[in-house]
C-alpha positions as CSV (number, residue, x, y, z in Angstrom):
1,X,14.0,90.6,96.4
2,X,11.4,89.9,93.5
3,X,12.3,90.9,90.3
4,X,13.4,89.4,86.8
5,X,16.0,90.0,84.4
6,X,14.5,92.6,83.0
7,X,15.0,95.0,85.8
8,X,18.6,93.9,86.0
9,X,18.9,94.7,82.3
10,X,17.3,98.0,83.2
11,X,20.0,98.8,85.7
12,X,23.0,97.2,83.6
13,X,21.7,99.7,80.3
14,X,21.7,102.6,82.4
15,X,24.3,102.5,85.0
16,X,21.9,102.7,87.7
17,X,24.2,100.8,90.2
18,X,26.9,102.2,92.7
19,X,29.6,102.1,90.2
20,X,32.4,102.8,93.4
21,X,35.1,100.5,93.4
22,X,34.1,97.9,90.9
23,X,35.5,94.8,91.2
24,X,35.3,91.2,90.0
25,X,34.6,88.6,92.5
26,X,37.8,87.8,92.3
27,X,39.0,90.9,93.5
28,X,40.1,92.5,89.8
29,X,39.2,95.9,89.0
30,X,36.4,97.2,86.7
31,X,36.1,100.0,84.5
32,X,32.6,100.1,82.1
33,X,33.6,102.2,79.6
34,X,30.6,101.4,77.4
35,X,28.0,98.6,78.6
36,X,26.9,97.5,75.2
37,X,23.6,97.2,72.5
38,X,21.4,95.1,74.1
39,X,20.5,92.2,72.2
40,X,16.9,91.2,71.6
41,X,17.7,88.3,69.4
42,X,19.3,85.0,70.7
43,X,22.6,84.8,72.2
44,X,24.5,87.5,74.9
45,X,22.4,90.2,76.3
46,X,24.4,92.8,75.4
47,X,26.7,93.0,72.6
48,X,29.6,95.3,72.0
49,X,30.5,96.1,75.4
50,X,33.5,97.8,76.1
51,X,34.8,96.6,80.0
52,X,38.2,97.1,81.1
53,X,39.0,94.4,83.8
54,X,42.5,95.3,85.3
55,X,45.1,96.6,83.2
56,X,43.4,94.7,80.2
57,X,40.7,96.5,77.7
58,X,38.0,93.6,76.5
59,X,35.4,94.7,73.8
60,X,33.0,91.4,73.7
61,X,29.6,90.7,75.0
62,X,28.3,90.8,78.0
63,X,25.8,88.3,79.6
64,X,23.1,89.0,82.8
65,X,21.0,86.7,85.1
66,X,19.9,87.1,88.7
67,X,22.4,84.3,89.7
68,X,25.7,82.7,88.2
69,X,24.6,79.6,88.2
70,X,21.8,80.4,85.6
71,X,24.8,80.2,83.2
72,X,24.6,76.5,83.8
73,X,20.8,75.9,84.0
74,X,20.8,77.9,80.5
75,X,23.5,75.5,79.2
76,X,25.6,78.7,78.2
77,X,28.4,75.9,79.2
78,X,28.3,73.7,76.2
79,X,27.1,77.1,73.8
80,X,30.1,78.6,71.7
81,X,27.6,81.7,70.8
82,X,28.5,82.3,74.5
83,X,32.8,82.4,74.4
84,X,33.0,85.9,73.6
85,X,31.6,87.0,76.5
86,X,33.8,89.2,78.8
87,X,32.0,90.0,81.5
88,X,29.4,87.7,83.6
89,X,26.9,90.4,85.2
90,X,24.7,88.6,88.0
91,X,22.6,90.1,91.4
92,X,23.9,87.1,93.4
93,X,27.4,85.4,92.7
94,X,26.0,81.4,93.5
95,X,28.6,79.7,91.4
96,X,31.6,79.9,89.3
97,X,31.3,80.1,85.2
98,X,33.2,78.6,82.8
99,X,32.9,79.2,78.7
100,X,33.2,75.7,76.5
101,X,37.1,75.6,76.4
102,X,36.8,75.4,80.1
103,X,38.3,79.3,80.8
104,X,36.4,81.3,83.9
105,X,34.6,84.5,83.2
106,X,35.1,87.1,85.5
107,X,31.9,88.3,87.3
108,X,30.4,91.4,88.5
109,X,28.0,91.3,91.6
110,X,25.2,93.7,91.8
111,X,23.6,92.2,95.1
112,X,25.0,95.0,97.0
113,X,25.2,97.8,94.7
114,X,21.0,98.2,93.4
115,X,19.9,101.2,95.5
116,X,16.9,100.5,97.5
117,X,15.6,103.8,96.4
118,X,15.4,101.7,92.6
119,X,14.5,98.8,93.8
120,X,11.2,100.5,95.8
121,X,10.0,102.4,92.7
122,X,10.6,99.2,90.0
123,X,8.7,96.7,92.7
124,X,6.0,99.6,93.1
125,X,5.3,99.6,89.0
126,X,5.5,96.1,88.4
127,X,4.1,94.2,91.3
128,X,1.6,97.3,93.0
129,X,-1.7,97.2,93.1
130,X,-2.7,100.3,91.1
131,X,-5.7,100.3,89.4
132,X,-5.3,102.0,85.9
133,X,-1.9,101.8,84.8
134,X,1.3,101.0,86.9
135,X,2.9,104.4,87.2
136,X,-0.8,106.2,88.1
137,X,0.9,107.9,91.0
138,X,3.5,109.1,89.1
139,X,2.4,109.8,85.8
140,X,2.0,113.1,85.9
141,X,5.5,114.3,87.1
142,X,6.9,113.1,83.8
143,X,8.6,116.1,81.9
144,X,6.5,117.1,78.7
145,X,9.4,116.7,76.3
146,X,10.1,112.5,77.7
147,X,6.4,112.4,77.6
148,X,6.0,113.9,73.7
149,X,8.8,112.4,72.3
150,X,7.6,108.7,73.7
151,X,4.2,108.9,72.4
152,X,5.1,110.1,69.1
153,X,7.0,106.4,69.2
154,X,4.3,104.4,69.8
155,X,1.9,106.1,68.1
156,X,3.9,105.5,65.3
157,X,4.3,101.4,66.2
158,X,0.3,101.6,66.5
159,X,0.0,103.3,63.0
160,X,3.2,100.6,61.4
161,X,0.7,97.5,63.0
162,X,-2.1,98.7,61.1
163,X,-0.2,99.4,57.8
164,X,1.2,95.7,57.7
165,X,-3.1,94.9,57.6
166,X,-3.2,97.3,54.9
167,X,-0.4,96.1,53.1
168,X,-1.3,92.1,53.2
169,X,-5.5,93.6,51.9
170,X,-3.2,96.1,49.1
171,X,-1.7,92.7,47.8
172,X,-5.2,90.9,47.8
173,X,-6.0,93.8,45.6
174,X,-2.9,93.7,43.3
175,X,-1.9,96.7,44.1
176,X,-5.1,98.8,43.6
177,X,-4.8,101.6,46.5
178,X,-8.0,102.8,45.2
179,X,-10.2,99.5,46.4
180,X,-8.2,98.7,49.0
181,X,-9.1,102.2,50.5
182,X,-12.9,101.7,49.4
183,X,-13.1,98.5,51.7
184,X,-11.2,99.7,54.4
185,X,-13.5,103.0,54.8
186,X,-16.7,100.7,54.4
187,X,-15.5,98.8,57.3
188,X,-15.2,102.4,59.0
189,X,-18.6,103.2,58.1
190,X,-19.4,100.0,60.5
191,X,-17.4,101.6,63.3
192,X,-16.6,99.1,65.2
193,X,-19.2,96.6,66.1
194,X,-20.3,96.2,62.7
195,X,-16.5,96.8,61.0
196,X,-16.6,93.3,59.8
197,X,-20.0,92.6,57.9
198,X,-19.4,96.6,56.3
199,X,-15.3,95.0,54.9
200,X,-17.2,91.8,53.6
201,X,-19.7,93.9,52.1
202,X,-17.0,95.8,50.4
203,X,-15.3,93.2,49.1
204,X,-17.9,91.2,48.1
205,X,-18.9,94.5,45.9
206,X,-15.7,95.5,44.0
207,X,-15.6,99.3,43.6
208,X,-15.6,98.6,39.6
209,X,-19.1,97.5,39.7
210,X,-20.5,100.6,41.1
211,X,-18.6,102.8,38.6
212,X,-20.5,101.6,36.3
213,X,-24.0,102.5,37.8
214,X,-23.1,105.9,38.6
215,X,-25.5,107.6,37.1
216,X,-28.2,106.4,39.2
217,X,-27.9,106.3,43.0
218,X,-31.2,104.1,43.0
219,X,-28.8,101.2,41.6
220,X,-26.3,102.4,43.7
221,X,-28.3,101.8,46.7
222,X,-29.5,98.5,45.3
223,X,-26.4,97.1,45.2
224,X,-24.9,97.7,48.7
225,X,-28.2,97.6,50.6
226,X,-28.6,94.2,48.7
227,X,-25.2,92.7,49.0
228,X,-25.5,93.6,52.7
229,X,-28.4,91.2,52.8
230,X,-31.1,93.9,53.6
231,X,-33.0,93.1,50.6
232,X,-33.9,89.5,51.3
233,X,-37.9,90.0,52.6
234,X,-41.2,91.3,51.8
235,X,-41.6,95.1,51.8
236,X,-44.3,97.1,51.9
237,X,-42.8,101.0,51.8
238,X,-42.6,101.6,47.8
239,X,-38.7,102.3,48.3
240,X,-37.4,99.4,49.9
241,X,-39.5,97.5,47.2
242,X,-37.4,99.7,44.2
243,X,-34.2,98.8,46.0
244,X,-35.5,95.0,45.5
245,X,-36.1,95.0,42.5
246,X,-32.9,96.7,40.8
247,X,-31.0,94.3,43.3
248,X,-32.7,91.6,41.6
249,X,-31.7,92.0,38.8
250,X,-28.3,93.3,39.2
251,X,-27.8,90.2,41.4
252,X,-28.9,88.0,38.5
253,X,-26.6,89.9,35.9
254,X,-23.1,89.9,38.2
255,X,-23.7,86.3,39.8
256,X,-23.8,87.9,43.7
257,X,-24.5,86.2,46.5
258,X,-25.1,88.8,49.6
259,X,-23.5,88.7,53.3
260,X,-25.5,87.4,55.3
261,X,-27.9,90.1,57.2
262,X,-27.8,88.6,60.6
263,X,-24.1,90.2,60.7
264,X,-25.2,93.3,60.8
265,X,-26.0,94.3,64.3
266,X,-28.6,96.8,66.1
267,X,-28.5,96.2,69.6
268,X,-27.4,98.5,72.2
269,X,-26.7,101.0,69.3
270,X,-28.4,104.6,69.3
271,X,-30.7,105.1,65.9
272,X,-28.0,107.0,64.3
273,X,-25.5,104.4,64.3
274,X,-27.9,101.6,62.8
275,X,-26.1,99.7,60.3
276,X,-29.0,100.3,57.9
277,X,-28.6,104.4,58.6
278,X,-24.4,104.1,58.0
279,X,-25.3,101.8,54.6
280,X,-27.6,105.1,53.4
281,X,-24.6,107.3,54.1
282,X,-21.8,105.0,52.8
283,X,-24.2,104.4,49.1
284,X,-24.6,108.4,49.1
285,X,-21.0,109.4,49.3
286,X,-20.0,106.0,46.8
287,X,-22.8,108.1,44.7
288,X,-20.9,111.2,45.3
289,X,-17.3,110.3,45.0
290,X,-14.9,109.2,42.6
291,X,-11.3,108.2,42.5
292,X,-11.7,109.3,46.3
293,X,-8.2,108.1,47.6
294,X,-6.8,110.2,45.0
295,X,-8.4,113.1,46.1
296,X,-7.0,112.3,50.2
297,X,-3.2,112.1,48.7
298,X,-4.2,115.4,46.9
299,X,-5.6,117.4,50.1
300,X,-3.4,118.5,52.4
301,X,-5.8,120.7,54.3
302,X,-8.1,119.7,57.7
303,X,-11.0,121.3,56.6
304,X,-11.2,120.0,52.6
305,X,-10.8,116.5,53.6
306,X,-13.8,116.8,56.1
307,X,-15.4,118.3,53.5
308,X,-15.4,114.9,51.7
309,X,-17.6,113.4,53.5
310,X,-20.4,116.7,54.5
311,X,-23.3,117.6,52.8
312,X,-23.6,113.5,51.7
313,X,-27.4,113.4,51.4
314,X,-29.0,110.1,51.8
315,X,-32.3,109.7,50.5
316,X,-35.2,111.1,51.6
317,X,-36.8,108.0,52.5
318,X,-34.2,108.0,55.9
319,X,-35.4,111.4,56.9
320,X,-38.4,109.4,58.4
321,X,-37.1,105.7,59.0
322,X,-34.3,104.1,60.6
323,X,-35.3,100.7,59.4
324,X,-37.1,99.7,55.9
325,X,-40.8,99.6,56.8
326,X,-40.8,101.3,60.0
327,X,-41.8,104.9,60.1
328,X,-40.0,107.3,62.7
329,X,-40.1,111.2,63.8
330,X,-37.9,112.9,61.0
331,X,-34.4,113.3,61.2
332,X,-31.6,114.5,59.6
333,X,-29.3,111.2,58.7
334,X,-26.2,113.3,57.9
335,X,-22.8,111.9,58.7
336,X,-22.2,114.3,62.1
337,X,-18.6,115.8,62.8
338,X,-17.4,113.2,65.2
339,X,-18.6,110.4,63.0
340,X,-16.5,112.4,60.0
341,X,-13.5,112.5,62.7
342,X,-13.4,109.0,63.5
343,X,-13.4,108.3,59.5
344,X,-10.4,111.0,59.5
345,X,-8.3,109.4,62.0
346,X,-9.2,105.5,61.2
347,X,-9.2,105.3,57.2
348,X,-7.7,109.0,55.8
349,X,-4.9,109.0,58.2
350,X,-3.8,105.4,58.5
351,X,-4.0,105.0,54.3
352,X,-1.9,108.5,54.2
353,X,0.8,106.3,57.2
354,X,0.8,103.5,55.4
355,X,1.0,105.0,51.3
356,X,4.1,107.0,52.6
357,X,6.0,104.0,54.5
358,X,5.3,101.6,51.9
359,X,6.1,104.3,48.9
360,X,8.8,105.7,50.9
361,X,7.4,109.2,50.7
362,X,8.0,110.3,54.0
363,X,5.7,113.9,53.1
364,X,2.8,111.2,53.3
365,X,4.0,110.3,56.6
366,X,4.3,113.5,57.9
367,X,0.8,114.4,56.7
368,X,-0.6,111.6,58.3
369,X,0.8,112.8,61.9
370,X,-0.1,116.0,61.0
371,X,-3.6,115.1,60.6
372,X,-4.1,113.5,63.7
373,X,-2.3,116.5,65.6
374,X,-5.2,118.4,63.9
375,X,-8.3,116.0,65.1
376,X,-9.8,116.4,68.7
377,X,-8.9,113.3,71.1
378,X,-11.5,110.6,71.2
379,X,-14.1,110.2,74.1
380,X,-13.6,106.7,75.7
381,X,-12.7,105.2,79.2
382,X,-9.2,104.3,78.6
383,X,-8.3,108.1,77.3
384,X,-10.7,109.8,80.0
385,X,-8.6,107.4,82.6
386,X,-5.6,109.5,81.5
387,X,-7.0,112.6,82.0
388,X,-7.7,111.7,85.8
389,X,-4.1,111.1,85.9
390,X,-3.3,114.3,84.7
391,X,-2.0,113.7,81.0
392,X,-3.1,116.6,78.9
393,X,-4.9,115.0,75.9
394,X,-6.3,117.3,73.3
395,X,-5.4,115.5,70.0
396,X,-6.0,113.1,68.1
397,X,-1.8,112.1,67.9
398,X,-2.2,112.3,71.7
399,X,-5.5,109.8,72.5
400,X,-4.0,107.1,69.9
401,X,-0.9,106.9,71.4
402,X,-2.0,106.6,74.6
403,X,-4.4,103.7,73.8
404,X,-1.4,102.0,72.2
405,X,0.7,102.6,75.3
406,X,-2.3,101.2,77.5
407,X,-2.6,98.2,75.6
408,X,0.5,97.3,74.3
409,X,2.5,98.0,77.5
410,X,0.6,99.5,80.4
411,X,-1.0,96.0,80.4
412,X,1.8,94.1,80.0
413,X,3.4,95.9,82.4
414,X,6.0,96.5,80.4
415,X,7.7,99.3,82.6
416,X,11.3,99.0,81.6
417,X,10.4,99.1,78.1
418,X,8.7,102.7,78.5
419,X,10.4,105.6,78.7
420,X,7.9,107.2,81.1
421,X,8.9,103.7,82.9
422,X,12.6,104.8,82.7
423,X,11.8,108.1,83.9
424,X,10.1,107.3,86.7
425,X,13.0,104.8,88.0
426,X,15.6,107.1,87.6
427,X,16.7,108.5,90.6
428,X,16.7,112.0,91.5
């Protein structure tokens, strides 16, 4: 048989062995009153087991490998951490055990006792040849409530991963939620393949700066389309010429040096998404907004927060360009719904997650969820891949957790970890 500890873990957690007549391999009987915590640290698998081993009740560890003599080649032997194990739990008995004052633990042997049933399904998940995700065939039997209750867990794991970034950028910023949140929705504004030159821009522009120029969305505009590098050439539309020269000289008066434009990309992105549109749209709503983060923790409903970000209008000069110097068919180069979605679930949400944990205002927390419960699922191959599979996924919560459970465990196959995994094993 080909498996690894894990799945003996798996069966040893749950019980899911023919528990009939337990005995040692010495003959003595077993009862498993209570098979332990398993242990992801170093030391005994299981800790605070509770095995009664003939007429004696032994509360102790308890420690698993596919044979005995693993206790050896782990040099368990000459490891005191290991003496308070009571009960050696192995698939094949190979050798005798001894703990470092020389005494012999009793064994269980599971060889016999793994159903074949279990044994099918677990090699099926973990070593088949499926092509999405390693319970595709079964998937979609899963009960609703084990399905809910296990993406609401790692959709919360997704949203903790991202709030440890958001901590470790809050304590760049001293504390300030207020730019921290301002850099982390400019790299929104990039989406994803331009995320990173939209954050340096951000932080190479502190929020303070633009405060001060307020009152004029020319400067505005200046400033980020400058600091993004976009100024560096010879125009010849009269705007991009104004946006020049303000940069110029607000360059020369704060001591900026721009990202570098070649960061910024264009290929294989419709017009819309340019980085040169999404800069328009970001300097209109920094010319719109203030104290914006305050004003997230202060709405609670769906429909005001999106309402942040409508009606931002960009300049006039984008009705007809998508590019400085390069005339176009006019447009409108409003932020569309699903562009204000994707802000809503990756910056309004995540900052909601991540004020509450860290603040320990779990009404944050629950907002945040609530949020994403409220959003429509995103569009993309590894959520439409689902779908086939016949997982209902009409939310926001839904779609993120399920990208987190494709790529933090589906890949891994990670089976025994999952409670759809678990699920599926058990037998019926």
């Amino acid at each position: 048989m080909l498996f690894t500890e894990d799945f003996l873990y798996h069966v040893w957690k749950f019980r899911l062995y023919n528990r009939n007549l337990l005995q040692t391999t010495t003959g003595e009987t077993i009862e498993v009153i209570n098979p332990g915590m398993q242990n992801t640290n170093a030391g005994p698998d299981f800790q605070q087991a509770r095995i009664k081993i003939g007429d004696t009740l032994w509360a102790g560890n308890v420690e698993i490998h596919v044979a005995a003599s693993d206790w050896q080649k782990h040099n368990h032997q000459i490891d005191k951490a290991y003496d308070n194990v009571v009960l050696h739990v192995v698939y094949r008995d190979d050798a005798p055990v001894k703990t470092t004052e020389g005494n012999l633990l009793p064994t269980l042997e599971l060889e016999h006792r793994i159903p074949a049933e279990l044994y099918s399904r677990y090699h099926n998940l973990v070593y088949g040849d499926q092509k999405i995700i390693p319970c595709e065939s079964a998937i979609h039997s899963v009960d609703e409530l084990t399905m809910r209750t296990w993406l609401t867990r790692v959709l919360v794991e997704r949203l903790e991963k991202k709030s440890a970034y958001v901590a470790q950028t809050l304590k760049q910023n001293t504390g300030d939620w207020e730019e921290t949140f301002y850099q982390h929705l400019a790299a929104s504004f990039g989406f994803k393949i331009n995320s990173l030159p939209f954050e340096m821009l951000a932080k190479s522009l502190p929020q303070v700066i633009l405060a001060k120029h307020k009152n004029s969305a020319l400067q505005i505009e200046a400033l980020i389309f400058g600091q993004a590098g976009f100024l560096e050439e010879d125009f010849t539309d009269t705007y991009p010429n104004q946006l020049k020269k303000e940069y110029q000289f607000l360059r020369k008066k704060y001591g900026f040096e721009p990202v570098d434009k070649y960061l910024f990309k264009f290929l294989r992105l419709r017009p819309l998404n340019f980085p040169t549109i999404r800069l328009a749209q970001f300097a209109a709503l920094i010319s719109k907004s203030n104290h914006l983060f305050s004003k997230v923790l202060e709405i609670s409903d769906v429909k005001l927060l999106r309402g942040l970000f409508t009606d931002i209008e960009v300049n006039p000069y984008w009705e007809t360009h998508y590019r400085f110097d390069a005339e176009s068919k006019p447009s409108s180069k409003e932020m569309g719904l699903s562009s204000i979605n994707n802000l809503l679930l990756n910056s309004l949400a995540l900052f909601l997650f991540s004020y509450g944990r860290l603040l320990q205002q779990d009404k944050y927390v629950d907002r945040s969820l609530n949020l994403l419960e409220q959003l429509p699922a995103e569009d993309n191959s590894i959520i439409s891949s689902f779908v086939e599979l016949g997982v209902k996924t009409k939310t926001a919560f839904e779609s993120q957790a399920l990208l987190e459970l494709k790529n933090n465990y589906c890949n891994y196959k990670k089976c025994l970890q999952c409670s759809v995994g678990n699920k599926i094993l058990k037998l019926v």
